[in-house]
C-alpha positions as CSV (number, residue, x, y, z in Angstrom):
1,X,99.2,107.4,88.5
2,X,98.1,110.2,90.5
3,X,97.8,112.8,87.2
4,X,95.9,110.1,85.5
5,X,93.4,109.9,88.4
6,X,93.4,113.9,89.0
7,X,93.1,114.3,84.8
8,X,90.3,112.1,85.2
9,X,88.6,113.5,87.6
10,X,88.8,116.7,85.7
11,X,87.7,115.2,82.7
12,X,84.4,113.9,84.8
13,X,83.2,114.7,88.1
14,X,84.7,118.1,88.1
15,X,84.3,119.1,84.7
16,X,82.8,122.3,84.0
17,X,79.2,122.6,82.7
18,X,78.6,123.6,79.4
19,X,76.8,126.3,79.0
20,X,75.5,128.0,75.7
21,X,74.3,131.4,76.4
22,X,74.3,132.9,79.9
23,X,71.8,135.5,79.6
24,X,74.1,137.9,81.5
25,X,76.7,137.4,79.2
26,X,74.1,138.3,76.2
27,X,72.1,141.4,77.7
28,X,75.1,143.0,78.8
29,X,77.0,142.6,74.8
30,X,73.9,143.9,73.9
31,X,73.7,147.0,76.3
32,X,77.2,147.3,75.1
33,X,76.8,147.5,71.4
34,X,74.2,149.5,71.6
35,X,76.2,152.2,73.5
36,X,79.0,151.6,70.5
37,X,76.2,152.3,67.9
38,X,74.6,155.5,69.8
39,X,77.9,157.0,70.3
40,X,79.3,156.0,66.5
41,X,75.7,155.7,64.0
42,X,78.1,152.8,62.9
43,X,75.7,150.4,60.8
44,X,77.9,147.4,61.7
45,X,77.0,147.7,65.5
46,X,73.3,148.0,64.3
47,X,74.1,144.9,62.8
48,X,75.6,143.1,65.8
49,X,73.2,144.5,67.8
50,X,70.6,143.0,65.6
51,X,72.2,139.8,66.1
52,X,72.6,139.8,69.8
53,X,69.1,140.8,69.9
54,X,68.0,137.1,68.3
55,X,70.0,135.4,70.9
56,X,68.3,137.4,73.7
57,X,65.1,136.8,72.2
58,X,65.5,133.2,71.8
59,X,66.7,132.3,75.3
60,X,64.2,134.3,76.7
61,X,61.9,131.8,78.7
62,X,58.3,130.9,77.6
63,X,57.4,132.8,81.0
64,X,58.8,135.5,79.8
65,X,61.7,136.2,82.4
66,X,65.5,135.1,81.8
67,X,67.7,132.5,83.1
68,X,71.2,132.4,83.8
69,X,71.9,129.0,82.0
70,X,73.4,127.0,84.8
71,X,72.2,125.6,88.0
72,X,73.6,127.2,91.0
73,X,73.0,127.7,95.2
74,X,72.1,131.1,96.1
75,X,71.1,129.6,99.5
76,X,68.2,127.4,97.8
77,X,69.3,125.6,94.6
78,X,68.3,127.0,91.5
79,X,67.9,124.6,88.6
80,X,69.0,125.5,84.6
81,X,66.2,126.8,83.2
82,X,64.3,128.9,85.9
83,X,63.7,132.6,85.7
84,X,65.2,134.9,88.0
85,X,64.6,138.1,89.2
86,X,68.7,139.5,88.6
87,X,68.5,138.1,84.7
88,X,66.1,141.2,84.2
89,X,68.6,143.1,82.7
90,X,67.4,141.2,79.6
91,X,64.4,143.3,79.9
92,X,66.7,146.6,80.8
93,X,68.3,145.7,77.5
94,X,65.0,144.9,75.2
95,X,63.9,148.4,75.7
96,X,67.2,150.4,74.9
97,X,66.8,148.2,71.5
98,X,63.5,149.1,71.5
99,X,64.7,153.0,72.2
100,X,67.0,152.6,69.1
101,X,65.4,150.1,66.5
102,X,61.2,150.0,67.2
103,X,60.3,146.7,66.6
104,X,57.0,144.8,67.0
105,X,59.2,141.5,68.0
106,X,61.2,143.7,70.4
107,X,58.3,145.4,71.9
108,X,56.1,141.9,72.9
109,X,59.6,140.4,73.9
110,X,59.9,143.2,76.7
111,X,56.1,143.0,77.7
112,X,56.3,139.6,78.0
113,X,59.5,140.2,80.4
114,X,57.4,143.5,82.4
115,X,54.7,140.7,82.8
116,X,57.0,138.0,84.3
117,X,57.9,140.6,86.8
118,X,53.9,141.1,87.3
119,X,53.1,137.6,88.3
120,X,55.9,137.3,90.8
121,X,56.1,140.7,92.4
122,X,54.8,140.5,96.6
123,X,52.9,143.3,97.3
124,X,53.7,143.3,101.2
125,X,51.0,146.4,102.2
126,X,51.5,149.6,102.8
127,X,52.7,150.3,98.9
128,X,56.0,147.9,99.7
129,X,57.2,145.5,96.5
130,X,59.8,142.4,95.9
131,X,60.1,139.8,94.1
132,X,62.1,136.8,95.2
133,X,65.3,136.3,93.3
134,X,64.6,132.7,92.5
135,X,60.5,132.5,92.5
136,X,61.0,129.0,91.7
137,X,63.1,127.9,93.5
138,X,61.7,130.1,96.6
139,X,58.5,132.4,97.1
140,X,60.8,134.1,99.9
141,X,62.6,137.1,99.1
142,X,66.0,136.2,100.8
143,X,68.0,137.9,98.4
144,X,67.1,141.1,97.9
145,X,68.9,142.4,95.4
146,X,66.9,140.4,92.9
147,X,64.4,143.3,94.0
148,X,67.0,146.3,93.1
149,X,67.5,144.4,89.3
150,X,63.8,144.4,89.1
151,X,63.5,147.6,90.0
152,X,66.2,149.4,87.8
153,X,64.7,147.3,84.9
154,X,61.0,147.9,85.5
155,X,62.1,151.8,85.6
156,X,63.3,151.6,82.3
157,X,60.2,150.1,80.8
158,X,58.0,152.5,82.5
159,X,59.7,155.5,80.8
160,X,59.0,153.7,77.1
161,X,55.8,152.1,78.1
162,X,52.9,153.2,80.6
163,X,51.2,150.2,82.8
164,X,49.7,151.6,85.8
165,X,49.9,147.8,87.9
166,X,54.1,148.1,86.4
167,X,54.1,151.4,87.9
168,X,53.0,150.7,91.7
169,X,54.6,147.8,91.6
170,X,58.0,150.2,90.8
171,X,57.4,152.8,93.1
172,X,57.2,150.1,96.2
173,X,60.2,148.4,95.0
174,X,61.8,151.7,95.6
């Protein structure tokens, strides 16, 4: 009686969520192949890189940022769906594609990302930047290395594409 009830509670209240693309688990294949075709010119990891590309770009958020595809408690709860500042690898990932491969649907896919970051940096004076990690869930930046993703990603965009708000924002993230 006691595996039924535990096989049942595993089949219900403690099942896993399902989740179809975690956007971490997308950009970083993508970074990945994209290292494999660099180091190897091999067409089939353009290919696959191509492919991985369409996923990122279709789980990319209609306010342009990235979300991890699952609700979870990083000391507020964020809800499936929501943006957040440590999914901007995605954007990190956009412009080595866009490094590679050029693209017009590449390009406005990053911008669109750069300009997520935009509308939820904090400019706290004195040339000082964040962004909260969840700005949805919380306008406080109480995890700050949502800031450092930001940051790392925002760096790589500036050295493909010149936006002089982009760059302050950068430099007092750092």
């Amino acid at each position: 009686m006691k595996s039924r009830i535990l096989k049942f509670l595993n089949y219900t209240i403690f099942r896993p969520v399902k989740v179809d693309y975690s956007s971490q688990t997308i950009y970083q294949t993508l970074i990945g192949v994209l290292r494999l075709y660099s180091l190897s010119g091999d067409e089939s990891w353009k290919r696959r890189a191509e492919s991985i590309f369409e996923i990122l770009k279709s789980i990319q958020r209609i306010d342009g940022g990235f979300d991890i595809g699952y609700d979870f408690n990083f000391g507020r709860l964020h809800r499936k769906g929501e943006s957040t500042a440590p999914e901007l690898v995605g954007l990190l990932a956009l412009v080595e594609f866009y490094k590679l491969f050029g693209g017009d649907e590449v390009k406005a896919a990053a911008h669109k990302a750069a300009l997520w970051v935009k509308r939820h940096a904090l400019n706290f004076g004195d040339g000082r930047w964040a962004i909260p990690y969840g700005p949805y869930s919380s306008k406080d930046v109480m995890v700050y290395n949502g800031t450092s993703f930001a940051a790392g990603s925002l760096g790589v965009y500036l050295s493909v594409f010149a936006d002089y708000e982009l760059e302050l924002i950068y430099h007092g993230m750092n």
